[in-house]
C-alpha positions in Angstrom: 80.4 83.7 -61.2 77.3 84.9 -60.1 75.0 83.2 -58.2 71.3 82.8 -58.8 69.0 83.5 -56.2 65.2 82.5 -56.2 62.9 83.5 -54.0 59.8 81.0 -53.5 56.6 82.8 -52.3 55.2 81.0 -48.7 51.5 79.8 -49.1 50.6 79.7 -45.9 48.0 77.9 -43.9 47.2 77.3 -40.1 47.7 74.0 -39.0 47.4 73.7 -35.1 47.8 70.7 -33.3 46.2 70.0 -30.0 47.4 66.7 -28.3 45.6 64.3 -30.8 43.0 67.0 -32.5 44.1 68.1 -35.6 42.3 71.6 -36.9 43.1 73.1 -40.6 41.5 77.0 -40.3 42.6 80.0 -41.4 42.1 82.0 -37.7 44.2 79.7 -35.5 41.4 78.2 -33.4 41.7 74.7 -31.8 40.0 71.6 -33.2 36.7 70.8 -31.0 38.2 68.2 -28.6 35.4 65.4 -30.2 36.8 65.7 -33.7 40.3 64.0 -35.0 40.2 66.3 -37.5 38.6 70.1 -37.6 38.3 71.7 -41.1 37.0 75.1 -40.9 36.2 77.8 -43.3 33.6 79.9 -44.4 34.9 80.7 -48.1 35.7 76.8 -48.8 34.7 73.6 -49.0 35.9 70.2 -48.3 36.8 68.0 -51.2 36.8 64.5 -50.6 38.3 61.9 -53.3 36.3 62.4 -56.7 35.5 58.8 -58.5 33.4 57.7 -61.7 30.7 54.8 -60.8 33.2 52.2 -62.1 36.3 54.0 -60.1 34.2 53.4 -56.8 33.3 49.7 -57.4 36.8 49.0 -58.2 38.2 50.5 -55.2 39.9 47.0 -53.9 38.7 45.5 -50.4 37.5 49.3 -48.9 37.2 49.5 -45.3 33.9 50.2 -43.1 32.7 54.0 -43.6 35.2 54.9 -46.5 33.7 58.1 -48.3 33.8 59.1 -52.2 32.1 61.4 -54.3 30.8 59.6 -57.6 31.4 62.4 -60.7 28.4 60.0 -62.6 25.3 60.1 -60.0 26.8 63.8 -58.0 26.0 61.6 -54.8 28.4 60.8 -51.8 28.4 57.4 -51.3 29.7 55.2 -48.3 30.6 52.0 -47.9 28.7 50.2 -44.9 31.1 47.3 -44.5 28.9 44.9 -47.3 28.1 47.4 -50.2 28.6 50.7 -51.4 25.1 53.3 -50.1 24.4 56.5 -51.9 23.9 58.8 -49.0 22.5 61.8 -51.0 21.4 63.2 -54.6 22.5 66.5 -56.2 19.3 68.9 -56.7 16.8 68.4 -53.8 18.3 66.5 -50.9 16.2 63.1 -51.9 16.7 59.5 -52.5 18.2 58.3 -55.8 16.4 55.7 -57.0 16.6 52.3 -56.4 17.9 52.8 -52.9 18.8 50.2 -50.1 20.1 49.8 -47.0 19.9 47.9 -43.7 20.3 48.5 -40.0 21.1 46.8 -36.9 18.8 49.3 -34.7 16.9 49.2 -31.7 14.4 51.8 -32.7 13.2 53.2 -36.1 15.9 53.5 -38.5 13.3 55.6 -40.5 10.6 58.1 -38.9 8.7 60.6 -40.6 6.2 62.8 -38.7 3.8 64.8 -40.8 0.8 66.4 -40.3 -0.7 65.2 -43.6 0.1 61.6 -45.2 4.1 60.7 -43.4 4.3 58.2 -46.0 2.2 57.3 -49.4 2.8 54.7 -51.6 1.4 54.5 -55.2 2.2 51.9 -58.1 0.3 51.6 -61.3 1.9 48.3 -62.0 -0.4 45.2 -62.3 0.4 43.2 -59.1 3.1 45.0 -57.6 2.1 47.2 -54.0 2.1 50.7 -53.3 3.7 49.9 -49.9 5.2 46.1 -49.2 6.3 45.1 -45.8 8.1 41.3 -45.5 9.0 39.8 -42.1 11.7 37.1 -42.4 11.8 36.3 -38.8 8.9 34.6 -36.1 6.9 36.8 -34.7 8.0 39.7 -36.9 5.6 42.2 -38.7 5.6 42.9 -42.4 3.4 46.2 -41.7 2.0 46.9 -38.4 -0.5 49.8 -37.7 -0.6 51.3 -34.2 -3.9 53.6 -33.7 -2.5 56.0 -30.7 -6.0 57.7 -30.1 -9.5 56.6 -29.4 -10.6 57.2 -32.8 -7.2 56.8 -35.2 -6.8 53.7 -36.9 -4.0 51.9 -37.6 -4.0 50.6 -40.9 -7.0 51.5 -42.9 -7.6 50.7 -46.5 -9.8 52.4 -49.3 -11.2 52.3 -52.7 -13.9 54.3 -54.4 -14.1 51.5 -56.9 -11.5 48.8 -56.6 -10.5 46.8 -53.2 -8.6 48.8 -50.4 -7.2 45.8 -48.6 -6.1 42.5 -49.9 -4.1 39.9 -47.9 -2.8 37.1 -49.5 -1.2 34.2 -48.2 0.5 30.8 -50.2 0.9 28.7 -47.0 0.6 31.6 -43.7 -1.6 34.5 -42.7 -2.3 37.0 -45.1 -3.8 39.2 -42.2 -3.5 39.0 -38.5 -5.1 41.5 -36.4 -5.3 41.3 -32.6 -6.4 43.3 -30.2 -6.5 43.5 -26.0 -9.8 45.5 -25.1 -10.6 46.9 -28.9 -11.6 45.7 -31.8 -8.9 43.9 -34.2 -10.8 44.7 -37.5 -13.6 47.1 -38.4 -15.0 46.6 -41.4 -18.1 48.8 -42.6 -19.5 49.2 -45.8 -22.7 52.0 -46.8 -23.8 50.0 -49.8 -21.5 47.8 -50.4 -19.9 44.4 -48.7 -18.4 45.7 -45.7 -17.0 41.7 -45.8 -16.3 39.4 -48.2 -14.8 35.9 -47.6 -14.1 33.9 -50.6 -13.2 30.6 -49.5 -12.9 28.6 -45.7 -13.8 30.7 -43.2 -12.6 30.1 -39.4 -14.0 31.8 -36.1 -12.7 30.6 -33.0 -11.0 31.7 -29.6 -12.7 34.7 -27.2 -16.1 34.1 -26.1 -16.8 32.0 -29.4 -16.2 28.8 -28.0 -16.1 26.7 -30.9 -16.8 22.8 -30.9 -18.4 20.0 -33.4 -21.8 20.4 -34.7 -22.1 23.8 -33.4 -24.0 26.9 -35.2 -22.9 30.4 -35.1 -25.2 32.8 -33.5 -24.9 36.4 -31.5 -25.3 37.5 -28.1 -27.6 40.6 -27.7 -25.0 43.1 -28.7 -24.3 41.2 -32.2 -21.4 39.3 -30.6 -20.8 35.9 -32.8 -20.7 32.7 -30.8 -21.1 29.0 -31.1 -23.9 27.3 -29.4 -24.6 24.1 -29.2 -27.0 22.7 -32.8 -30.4 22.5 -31.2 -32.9 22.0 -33.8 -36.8 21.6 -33.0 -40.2 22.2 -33.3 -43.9 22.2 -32.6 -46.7 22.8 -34.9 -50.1 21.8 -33.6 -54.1 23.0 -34.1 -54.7 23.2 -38.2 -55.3 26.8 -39.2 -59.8 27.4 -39.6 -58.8 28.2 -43.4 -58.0 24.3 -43.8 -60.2 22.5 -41.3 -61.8 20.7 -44.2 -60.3 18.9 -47.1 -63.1 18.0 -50.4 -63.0 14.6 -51.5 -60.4 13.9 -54.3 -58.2 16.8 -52.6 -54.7 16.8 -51.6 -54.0 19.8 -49.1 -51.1 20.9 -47.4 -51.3 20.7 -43.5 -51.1 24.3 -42.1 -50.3 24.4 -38.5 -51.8 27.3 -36.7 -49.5 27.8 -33.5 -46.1 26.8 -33.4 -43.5 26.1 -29.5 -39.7 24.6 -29.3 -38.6 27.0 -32.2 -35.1 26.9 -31.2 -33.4 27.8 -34.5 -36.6 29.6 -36.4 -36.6 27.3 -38.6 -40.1 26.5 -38.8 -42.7 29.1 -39.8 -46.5 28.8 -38.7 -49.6 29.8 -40.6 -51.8 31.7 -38.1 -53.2 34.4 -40.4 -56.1 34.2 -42.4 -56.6 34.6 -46.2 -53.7 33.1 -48.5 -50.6 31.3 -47.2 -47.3 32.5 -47.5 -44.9 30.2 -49.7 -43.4 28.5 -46.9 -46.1 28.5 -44.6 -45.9 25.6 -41.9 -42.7 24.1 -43.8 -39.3 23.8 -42.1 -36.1 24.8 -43.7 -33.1 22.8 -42.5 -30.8 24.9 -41.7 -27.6 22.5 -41.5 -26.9 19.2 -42.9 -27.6 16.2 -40.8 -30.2 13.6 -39.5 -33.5 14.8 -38.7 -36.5 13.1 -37.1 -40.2 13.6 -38.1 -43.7 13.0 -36.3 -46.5 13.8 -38.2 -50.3 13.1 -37.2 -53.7 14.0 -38.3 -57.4 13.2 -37.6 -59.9 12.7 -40.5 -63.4 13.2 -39.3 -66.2 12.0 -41.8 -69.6 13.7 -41.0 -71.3 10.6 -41.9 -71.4 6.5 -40.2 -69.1 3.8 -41.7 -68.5 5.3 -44.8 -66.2 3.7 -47.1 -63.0 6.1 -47.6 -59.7 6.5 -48.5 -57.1 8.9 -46.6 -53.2 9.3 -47.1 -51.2 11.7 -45.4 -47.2 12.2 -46.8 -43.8 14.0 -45.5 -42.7 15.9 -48.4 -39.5 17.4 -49.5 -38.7 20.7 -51.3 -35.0 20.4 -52.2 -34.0 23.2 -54.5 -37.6 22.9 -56.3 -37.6 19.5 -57.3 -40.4 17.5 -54.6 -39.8 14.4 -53.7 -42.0 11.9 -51.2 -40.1 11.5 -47.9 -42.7 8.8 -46.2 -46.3 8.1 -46.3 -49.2 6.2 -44.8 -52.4 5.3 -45.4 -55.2 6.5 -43.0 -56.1 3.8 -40.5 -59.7 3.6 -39.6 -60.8 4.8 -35.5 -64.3 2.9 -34.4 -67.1 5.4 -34.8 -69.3 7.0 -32.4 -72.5 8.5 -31.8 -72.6 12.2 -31.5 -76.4 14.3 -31.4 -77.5 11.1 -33.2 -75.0 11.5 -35.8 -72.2 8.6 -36.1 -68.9 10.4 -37.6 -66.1 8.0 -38.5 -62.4 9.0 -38.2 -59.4 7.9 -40.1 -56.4 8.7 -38.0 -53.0 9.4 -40.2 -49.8 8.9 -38.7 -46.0 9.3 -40.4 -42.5 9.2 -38.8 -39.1 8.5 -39.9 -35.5 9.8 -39.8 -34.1 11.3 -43.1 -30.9 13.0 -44.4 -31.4 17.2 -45.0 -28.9 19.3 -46.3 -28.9 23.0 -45.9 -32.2 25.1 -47.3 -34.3 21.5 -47.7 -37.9 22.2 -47.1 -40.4 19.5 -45.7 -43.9 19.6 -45.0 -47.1 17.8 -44.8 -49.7 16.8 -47.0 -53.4 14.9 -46.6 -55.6 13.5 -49.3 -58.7 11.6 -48.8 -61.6 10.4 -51.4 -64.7 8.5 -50.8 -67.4 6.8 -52.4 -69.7 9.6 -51.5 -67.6 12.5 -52.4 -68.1 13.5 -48.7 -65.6 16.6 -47.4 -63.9 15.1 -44.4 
């Protein structure tokens, strides 16, 4: 009989094994002592296990880090021990979209450093962000802005026509900026608002020093603080325009000279020629109870004369005029003056009324006599 002999061709291949490092090459070099396994060639490739998108989900209970190569996105994906990540996309190096991940990192798990924009963000969807940052925890940040130079700003937003910041907030802070020696927002505008609060407004802490009943002023450099409400005035002297009043009149009381302006919120008429609107009337500039004096002298060129003078506290309040108080001129005993006797009728009004923002009170005079005599 004769025998059959086959002769099987060797494929060969260099395995070495070093201790625990295991190196697959074709020029018999050691693994690298940090690797458990060293593939090297520069002709081949590695090929890791090949799975469809349905192959890879189904893979039963896979372990932390396993690694497959999905034939339906061309992407390596890994598992990070809750879900499967894509790690890269076939034709550019970028992200296949959606993509998510998380880490468990003390720094940044992502940093970009460009010279241009690192990162832009643009939607054209009604409502949804360009960029969205959510904090979950206390004392996290959403977004946060960090201005490393003098001049660089942290977060800055823009818009040639729409709004380049909004912060919204159901039940929180939409926007929190703080600063240690700087200034937490800068907001500047050439024709437009450079800020626009739709709604309650709060200003406190700092210098401000809030506290009830207080108005909001500035310091000399602009700064806003409260200061305690102190509200008053002084007119006195009657402007030489109005230093006579016909008989039948009624005339407005213009004081000349004005002290104890505290607020500005009473203007004076010292000029001559036509008053202005609001001349020697006082705009309330907060609601609350005010006080009012008001006095005048009637002087009648002639003796006893038999007159009639009024003088009245008036309010403006959106245009409508109403009669705050009034009295009727009491007669002052006469005397003799370069033979002449004059008579005066002295006119006197107080009382404490309720003003709301932008009221306007003044005073007015009438007087009439039998004689038609200009007082």
């Amino acid at each position: 009989m004769k025998k059959l002999t086959l002769l099987f061709p060797v494929l060969f291949a260099a395995f070495v094994i070093n201790a625990q490092n295991v190196a697959i090459n074709n020029d018999g070099s050691s693994a690298t002592a940090s690797a458990m396994l060293d593939v090297k060639s520069t002709t081949k490739g590695f090929m890791m296990p090949r799975v469809t998108s349905a192959q890879r989900t189904a893979i039963s209970s896979p372990v932390l880090g396993l690694l497959v190569f999905d034939t339906d996105t061309k992407t390596i994906w890994a598992f990070n021990g809750i879900a499967w990540s894509n790690l890269s996309s076939a034709g550019g190096g970028g992200f296949t979209l959606p993509y998510e991940n998380s880490a468990a990192v003390a720094g940044s798990a992502f940093k970009l450093t460009n010279s241009g924009n690192a990162i832009e963000g643009i939607t054209s969807g009604v409502s949804s962000s360009g960029i969205r940052g959510t904090a979950t925890a206390n004392g996290s940040n959403g977004v946060m802005g960090f201005g490393a130079a003098s001049n660089g700003v942290g977060v800055r937003g823009e818009s040639n026509t729409g709004t380049g910041m909004i912060a919204y907030s159901t039940s929180g802070t939409g926007l929190s900026a703080s600063s240690i020696s700087g200034t937490g927002i800068n907001a500047s505008s050439i024709s437009g608002l450079a800020l626009n609060v739709n709604g309650n407004l709060k200003i406190a802490g700092g210098n401000t020093n809030p506290g009830e009943g207080k108005i909001l002023t500035s310091d000399a450099s602009g700064n806003a603080v409260w200061k305690a409400n102190r509200i008053a005035f002084r007119g006195f002297d009657i402007n030489e325009n109005y230093l006579t009043i016909p008989s039948l009149s009624i005339q407005k009381i213009y004081y000349a000279y004005q002290n104890y302006d505290l607020g500005n919120n009473f203007t004076p008429y010292e000029l001559s020629g036509p008053s202005p609107a609001n001349a020697a009337t006082f705009v309330a500039p907060l609601d609350g109870i005010y006080h009012f004096d008001a006095s005048v002298d009637l002087r009648y060129a002639e003796g006893d004369v038999d007159a009639y003078a009024e003088i009245r506290l008036l309010l403006d309040r959106n245009g409508v005029i109403s009669e705050l108080a009034s009295e009727t001129g009491k007669k002052a005993r006469p005397y003799a003056l370069h033979a002449n006797d004059y008579t005066f009728y002295n006119l006197k009004v107080a009382g404490d009324f309720l003003l709301f923002p932008g009221d306007k009170v003044y005073v007015e005079v009438d007087q009439s006599n039998i004689d038609q005599l200009t007082a």
